[in-house]
N, C-alpha and C positions, 0 to 999 in steps of 0.2 A: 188458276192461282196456285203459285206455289206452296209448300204446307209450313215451310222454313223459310222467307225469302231473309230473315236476318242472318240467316247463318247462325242462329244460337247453338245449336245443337253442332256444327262443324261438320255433317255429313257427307264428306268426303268419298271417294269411289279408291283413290292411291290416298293410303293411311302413308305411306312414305315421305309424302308431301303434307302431310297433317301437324302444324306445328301443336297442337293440342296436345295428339299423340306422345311428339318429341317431346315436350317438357314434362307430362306425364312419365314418359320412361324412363327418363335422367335419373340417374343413380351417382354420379355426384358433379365437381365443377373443379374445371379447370381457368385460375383466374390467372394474370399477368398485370401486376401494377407497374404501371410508369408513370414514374416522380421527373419532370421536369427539373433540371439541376441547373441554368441557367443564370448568369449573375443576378437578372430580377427576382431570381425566386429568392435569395440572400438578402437585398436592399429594400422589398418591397416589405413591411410591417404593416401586421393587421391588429387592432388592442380587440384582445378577448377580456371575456363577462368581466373575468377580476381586475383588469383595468392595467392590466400587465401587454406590453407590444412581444410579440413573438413574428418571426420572420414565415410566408408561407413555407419555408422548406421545412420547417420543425415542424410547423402546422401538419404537413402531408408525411411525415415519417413519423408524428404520432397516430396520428389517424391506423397507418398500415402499419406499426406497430399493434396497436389496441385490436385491430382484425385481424390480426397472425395471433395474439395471444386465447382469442374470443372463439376462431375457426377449429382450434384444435379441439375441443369442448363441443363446438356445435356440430363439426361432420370432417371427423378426423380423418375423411379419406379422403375429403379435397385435394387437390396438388395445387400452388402454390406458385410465383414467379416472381423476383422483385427484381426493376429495370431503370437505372439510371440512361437519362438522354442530354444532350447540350455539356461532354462532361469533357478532358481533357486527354482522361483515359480510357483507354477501349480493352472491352475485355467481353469477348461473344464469342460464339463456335464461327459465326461470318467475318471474323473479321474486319467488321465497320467501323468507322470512327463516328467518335461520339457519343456509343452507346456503352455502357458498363451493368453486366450480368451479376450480382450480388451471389455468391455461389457457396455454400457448406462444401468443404473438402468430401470427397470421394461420394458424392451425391450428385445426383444429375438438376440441373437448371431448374427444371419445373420437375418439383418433386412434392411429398406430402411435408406439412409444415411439421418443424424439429423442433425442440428448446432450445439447441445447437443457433440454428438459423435464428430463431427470436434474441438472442444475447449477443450475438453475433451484430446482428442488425441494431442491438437498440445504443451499440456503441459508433454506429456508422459514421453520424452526427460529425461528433468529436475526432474522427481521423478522416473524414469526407476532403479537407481541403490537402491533406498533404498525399494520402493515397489514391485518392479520383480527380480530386480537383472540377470546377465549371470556367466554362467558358461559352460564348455563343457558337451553337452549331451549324446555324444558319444564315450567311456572309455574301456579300454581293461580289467579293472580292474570288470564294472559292464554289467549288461545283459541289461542296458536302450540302449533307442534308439530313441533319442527324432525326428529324420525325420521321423522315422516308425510314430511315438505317430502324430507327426503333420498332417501327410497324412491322417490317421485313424481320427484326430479331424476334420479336412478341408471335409474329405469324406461324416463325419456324419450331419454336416451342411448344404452339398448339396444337402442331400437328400431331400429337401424339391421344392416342383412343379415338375414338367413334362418335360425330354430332349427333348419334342417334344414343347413346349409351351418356353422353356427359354434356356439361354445357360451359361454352368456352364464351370465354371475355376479358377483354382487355380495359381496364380502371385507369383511365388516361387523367395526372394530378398537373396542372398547370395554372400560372396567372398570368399568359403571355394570349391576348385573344387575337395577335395576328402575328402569326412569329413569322410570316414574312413581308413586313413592313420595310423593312429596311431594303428591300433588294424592288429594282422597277426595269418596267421591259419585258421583253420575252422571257429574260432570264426568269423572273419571277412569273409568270404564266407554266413557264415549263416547269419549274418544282411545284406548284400549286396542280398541275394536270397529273404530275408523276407521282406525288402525295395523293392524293382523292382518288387516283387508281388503286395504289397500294392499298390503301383501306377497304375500297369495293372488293379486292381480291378478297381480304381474307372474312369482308361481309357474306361471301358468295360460300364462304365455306363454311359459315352456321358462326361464325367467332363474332360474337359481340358488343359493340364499341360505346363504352360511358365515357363521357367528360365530365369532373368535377372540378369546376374551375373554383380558383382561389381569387379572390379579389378584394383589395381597400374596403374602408367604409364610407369615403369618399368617394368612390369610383367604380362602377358599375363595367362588370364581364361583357363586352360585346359582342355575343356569341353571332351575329349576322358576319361576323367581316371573313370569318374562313371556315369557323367549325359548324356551323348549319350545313353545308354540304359534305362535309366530312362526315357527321350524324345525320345525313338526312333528313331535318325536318324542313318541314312547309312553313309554310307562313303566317298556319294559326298557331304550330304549336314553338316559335318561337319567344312566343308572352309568355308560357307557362315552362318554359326552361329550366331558367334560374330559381323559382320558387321550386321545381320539384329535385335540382341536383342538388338546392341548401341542405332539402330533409333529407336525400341520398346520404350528403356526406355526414349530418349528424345522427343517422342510422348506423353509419359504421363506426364511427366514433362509440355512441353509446350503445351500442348492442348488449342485449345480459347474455351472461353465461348462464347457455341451455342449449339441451341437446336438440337439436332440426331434424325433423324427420322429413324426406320427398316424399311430394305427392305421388304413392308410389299405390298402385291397385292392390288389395290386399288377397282378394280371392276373383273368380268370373261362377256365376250362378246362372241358371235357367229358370227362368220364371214360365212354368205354364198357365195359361191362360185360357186355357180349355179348346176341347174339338180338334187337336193336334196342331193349336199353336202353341207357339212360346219364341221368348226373345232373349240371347244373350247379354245380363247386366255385369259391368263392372263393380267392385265391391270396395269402399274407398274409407278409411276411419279419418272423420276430421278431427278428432281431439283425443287426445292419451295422457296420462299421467308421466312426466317427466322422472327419472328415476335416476340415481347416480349409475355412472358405466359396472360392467360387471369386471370382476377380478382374474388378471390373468397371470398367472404362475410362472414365471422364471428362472431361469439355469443361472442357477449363482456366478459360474464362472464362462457360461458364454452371451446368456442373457436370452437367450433363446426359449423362444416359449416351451412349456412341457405338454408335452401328451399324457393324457391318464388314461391305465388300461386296467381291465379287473379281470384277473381271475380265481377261481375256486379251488381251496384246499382240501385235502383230504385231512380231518385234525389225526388221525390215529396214523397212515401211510404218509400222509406230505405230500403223494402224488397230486397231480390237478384231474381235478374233474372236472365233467359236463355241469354248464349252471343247470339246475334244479329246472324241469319240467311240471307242465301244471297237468293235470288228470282227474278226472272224475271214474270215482265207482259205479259200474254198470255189473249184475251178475257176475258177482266174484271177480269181476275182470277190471283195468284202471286201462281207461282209454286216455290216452296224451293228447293235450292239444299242444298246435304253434301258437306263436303269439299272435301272427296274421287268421289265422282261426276265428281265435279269440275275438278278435277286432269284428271282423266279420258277423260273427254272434250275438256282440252286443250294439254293431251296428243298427239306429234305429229309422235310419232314412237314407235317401241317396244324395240327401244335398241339394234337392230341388226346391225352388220354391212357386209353393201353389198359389193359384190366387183363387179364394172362398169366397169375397163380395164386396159391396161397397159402404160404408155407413157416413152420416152425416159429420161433418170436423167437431160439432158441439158434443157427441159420444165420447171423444178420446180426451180424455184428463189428463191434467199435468203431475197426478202420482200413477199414472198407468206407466211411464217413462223408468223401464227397470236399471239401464245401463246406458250409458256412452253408445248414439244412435251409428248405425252405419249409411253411409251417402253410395245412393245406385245412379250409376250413370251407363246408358248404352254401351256396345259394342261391338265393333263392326268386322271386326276380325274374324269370325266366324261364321257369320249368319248374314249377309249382304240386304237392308232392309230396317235391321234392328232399330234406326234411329227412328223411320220414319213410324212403325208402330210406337213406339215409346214416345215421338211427340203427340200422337194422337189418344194415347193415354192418360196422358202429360197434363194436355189443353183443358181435356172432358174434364180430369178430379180439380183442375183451377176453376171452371165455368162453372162447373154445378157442388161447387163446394162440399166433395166427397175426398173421404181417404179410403182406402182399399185394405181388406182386412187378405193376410195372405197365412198359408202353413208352411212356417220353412226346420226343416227339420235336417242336423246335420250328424256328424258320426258318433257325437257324444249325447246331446239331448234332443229335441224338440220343441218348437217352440211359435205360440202362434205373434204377427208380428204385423201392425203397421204402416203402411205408404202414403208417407203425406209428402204430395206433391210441395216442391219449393218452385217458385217463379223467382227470373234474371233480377239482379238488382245490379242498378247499373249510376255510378257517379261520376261527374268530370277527371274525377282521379283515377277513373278505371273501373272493373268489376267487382263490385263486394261480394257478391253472390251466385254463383252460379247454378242455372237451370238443371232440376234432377229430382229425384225420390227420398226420401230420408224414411230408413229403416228402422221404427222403432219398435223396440222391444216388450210385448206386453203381457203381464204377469196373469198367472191363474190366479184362481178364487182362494186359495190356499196361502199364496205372497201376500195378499191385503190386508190387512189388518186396521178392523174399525176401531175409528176413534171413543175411548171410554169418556160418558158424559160423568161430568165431578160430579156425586152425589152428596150432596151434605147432609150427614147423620147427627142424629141426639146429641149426640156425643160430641162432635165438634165444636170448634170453637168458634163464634157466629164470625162467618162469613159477609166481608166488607164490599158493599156491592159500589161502583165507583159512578157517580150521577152524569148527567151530561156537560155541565163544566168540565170535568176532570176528564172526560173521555175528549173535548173539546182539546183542553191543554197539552193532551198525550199527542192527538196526533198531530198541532201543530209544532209539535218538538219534533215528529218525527220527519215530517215535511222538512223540517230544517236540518237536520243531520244526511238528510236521504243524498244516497251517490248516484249522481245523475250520469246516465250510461254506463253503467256499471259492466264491465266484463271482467270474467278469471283472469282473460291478460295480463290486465290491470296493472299485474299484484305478482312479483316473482316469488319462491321459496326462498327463505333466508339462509335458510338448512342448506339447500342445494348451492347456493351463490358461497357460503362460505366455503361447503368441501370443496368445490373447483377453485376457489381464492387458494383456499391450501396446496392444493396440488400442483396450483399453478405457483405460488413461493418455494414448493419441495424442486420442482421442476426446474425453475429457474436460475434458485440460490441465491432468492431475494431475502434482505434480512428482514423486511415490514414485509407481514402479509396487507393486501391493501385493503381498503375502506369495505366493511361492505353496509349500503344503504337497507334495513330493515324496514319495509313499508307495510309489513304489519302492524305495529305499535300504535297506539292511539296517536291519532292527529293534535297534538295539544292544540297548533298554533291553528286549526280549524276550529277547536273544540271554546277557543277563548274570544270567538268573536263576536262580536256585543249582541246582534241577533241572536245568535244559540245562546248565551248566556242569558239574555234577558228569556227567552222561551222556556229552558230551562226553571229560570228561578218562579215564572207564573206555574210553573207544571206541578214543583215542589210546594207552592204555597198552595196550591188547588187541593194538594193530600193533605199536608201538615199545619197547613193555617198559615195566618198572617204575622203571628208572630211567635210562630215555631223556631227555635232553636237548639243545636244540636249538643252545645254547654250545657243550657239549664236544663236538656231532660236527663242529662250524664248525670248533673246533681242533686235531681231528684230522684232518681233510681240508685244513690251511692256509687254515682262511677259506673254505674250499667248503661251498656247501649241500650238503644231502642228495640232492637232484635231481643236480648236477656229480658226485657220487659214486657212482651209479648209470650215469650217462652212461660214465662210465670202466669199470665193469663191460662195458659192453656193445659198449663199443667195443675193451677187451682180446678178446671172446670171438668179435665177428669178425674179428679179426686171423689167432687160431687157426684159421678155419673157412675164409680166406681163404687160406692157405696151402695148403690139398688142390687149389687149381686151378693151372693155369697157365693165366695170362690176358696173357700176352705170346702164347701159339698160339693161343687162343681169340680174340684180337682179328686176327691175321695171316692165320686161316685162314675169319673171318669168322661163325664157331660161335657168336658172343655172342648170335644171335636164335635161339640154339637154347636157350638158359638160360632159365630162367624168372624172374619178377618179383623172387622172394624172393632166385634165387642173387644177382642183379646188386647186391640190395642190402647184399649181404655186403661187396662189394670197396667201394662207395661208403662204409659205414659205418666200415671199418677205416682209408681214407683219410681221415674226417672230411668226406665229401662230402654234398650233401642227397641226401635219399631220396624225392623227390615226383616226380611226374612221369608218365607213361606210358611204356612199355616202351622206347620208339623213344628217347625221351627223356635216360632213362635211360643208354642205347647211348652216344650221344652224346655225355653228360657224361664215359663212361670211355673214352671215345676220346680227349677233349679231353685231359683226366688224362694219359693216357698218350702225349702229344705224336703220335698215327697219323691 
């Protein structure tokens, strides 16, 4: 029996042929939009939400608009291509007709995206018919074939970096599902074999190929009549096409501005596991705190970035010195160290991680969770094997519902830490989850910190204990506000969405910086639906009665809230309690550090003094008080 027969785990013998690996290593993406220009992509209208008809070509040059302004923000070293096809004018390093290269002066085709290029482009529109003009490219009448010419122009631009280093794709924008309808015969056979070759060509070289087709609301993309073989799919996955290229293309549309980081390995570790094993793990961060980019300095007049260099003055000569060296006193003598020394010395581990044992999943609590956990996944680069120990690892802490307790100690702390196994999770839409370790972080005895039970003293003011109706009412309010599948996703920074809105108006030379949506802010229009309201108002009358109102207690308290009316309770009931001392002897005779935190705040509270502070603090304030 095989130990993997699903292939979860990918273990592969040539990592070369590993596409796991490959997408793993990609450090960034080389994309190529092609916008069909075609006279149906002008005549054909689709009405969006607001009830407004808009032509698919505006549709597809907002879209790639919105992802040029979105890409620069989310992984600035993308490189970029935009490719007119079906067009009148030709303009490519090939020379083909039909195809038009949208190109920024003295930059190359497929370059990283500009503001140049975004301003550039988002006037295209408006001079598209007299500078490029469309026409059909595909004619029974001639031998062109402008999706051949585009595929072949899009091919020749990819070819630039390494499928193993970046990931190339071409974003094919169309509402034509059989652009060669019109042509019958061989003739049509042979562009249809000479096209679907073209495409496998540049399949074969890792580039690949999206269709987001545009279509009516009347009338439905018939992706069987030519582009299923052009994409490759089967026959089951031709049902689920059109639902998953709609959310594709309103993914790119509405993308936030935030920074992307690739699935990129962050360190490789050695996990021993005693007797002279141990198994190479990958070390991978799945969540991070999103931060605005860091600030880079430039030459006023070439604009080029600065270098900063430091060196050391002498203040009396001016001469430069050596930076300052670090030494300790040994018998009259100052021994120097390097910095690498140093390191060295206060190096407190080699960065191994041990494994100590195993303990039940009901041990580990959800405050043992110090920081943002790290995800371990095999690795087979090194150590030929690695997966197969790892999935037998893997299986045992899922079957006998155990996490492994491990010491991994690196060059700055130490720290013990751990392994709970995660199991595949697996949807029609793909992979949610994938099979591996999750490294969590767990705190000593020292980090914890227990919880202080309220003690209610003499002196307080009687504590309002809440019955089971009202514990009743609370939680059906809170069933009703509660957000169901809540993730941090959720929920963008507003902070962040705006400086990039700014940057990108500083950028552009827009005069409206645009919208941005705050999805912090109270949900009013959730907040006021008769459900929650009426939950709410049993929750309120469960505290304040039936016929509480927040008028007549203002006017029985002279205009005081409810709160100033409470405050007076409480401030009557230290007065009383303040009265069993004498704190004219207790301050004379210096006994006040013999009281404790609660009496002191008796006297402070009945004088209307604050009550924060620490002990000494405290003293202090009723000393002051009492003019000693």
């Amino acid at each position: 029996m095989e130990l993997d027969p699903d292939e979860i785990f990918r273990d592969d013998e040539d990592e070369a042929d590993n596409e796991f690996f490959q997408g793993k290593e990609a450090k960034k993406e080389l994309v190529v939009y092609l916008i069909d220009a075609s006279p149906k992509m002008f005549s054909t209208t689709c009405i969006r939400e607001n009830e407004s008809e808009e032509t698919h070509f505006h549709v597809a040059i907002n879209c790639v608009a919105q992802a040029l302004k979105t890409q620069i923000i989310n992984s600035s070293y993308d490189e970029v291509a935009i490719c007119f096809f079906n067009t009148r004018e030709k303009k490519n390093l090939q020379d083909l007709n039909g195809v038009f290269v949208v190109q920024v002066p003295e930059r190359e085709d497929l370059d990283r995206p500009t503001a140049k290029l975004i301003k550039d482009f988002d006037c295209v529109e408006e001079t598209f018919a007299k500078q490029i003009g469309s026409q059909y490219g595909i004619l029974s009448a001639t031998h062109d074939n402008s999706l051949y010419n585009a595929l072949w122009v899009a091919q020749a631009m990819l070819r630039k970096g390494s499928a193993k280093t970046a990931d190339k794709r071409i974003l094919l924008f169309t509402n034509e599902d059989d652009p060669f309808g019109c042509m019958k015969g061989i003739a049509k056979i042979d562009m249809i074999r000479t096209t679907l070759q073209r495409a496998k060509d540049a399949q074969d070289l890792g580039i690949l190929i999206e269709l987001l087709p545009l279509s009516a609301t009347a009338e439905e993309f018939n992706v069987s009549l030519f582009y299923n073989e052009l994409l490759g799919l089967e026959d089951g996955d031709i049902a689920q096409f059109l639902p998953a290229a709609t959310l594709r293309f309103d993914d790119i549309k509405e993308q936030l501005r935030k920074r992307m980081f690739r699935k990129r390995k962050v360190k490789r570790i050695n996990f021993l596991i005693g007797n002279g094993i141990s198994m190479a793990l990958d070390t991978y961060a799945l969540i991070r705190p999103s931060v605005p980019g860091g600030i880079t300095w430039l030459d006023s007049v070439t604009n080029v970035p600065l270098e900063t260099e430091r060196s050391f003055v002498c203040a009396d000569t001016g001469a430069l010195v050596e930076p300052a060296k670090r030494f300790q006193a040994y018998r009259n003598e100052n021994i120097k160290f390097t910095a690498d020394e140093l390191s060295e010395i206060k190096r407190v581990s080699t960065g191994h991680l041990r494994l100590v044992g195993f303990k039940p999943l009901s041990c580990l609590k959800d405050y043992h969770n110090l920081r943002p956990s790290t995800f371990l996944f095999p690795s087979e680069e090194e150590v030929i094997g690695n997966t197969s120990m790892f999935i037998a690892l893997h299986r045992s802490m899922l079957k006998f519902n155990r996490y492994a307790v491990a010491f991994y100690g690196s060059s700055a702390y130490s720290r013990l830490v751990a392994l709970v196994a995660q199991d595949e999770i697996i949807t029609p839409g793909g992979q949610v989850e994938p099979p591996g370790l999750h490294m969590i972080y767990l705190p000593y005895s020292d980090d914890i910190r227990q919880v202080e039970e309220n003690v209610l003293e003499t002196h307080d003011a009687v504590a309002l204990q809440a019955n089971d109706d009202q514990i009743q009412k609370a939680v059906n309010l809170m069933r009703r506000i509660d957000l169901k599948h809540f993730t941090v996703c959720q929920f963008s920074n507003p902070a962040l969405q705006r400086h990039y809105a700014v940057l990108q108006a500083l950028a552009l030379d827009e005069d409206e910086m645009p919208d941005i949506n705050d999805e912090t802010v109270p949900d009013q229009e959730g907040m006021s639906r008769p459900a929650v309201v009426s939950a709410l108002e049993e929750f309120k009358h469960s505290i304040f009665g039936e016929n509480y109102d927040e008028r007549d207690d203002e006017i029985e308290t002279g205009g005081k809230t409810g709160v100033s009316k409470r405050r007076k309770v409480v401030a009557e009931d230290a007065m009383k309690e303040s009265g069993k001392y004498d704190w004219e002897d207790l301050a004379d005779s210096g006994k006040l550090k013999h009281l404790t935190v609660g009496e002191l705040k008796i006297y402070l509270a009945a004088h209307n003094l604050p009550g924060t502070g620490k002990k000494e603090a405290l003293i202090s304030r009723i000393l002051t008080h009492m003019g000693k």
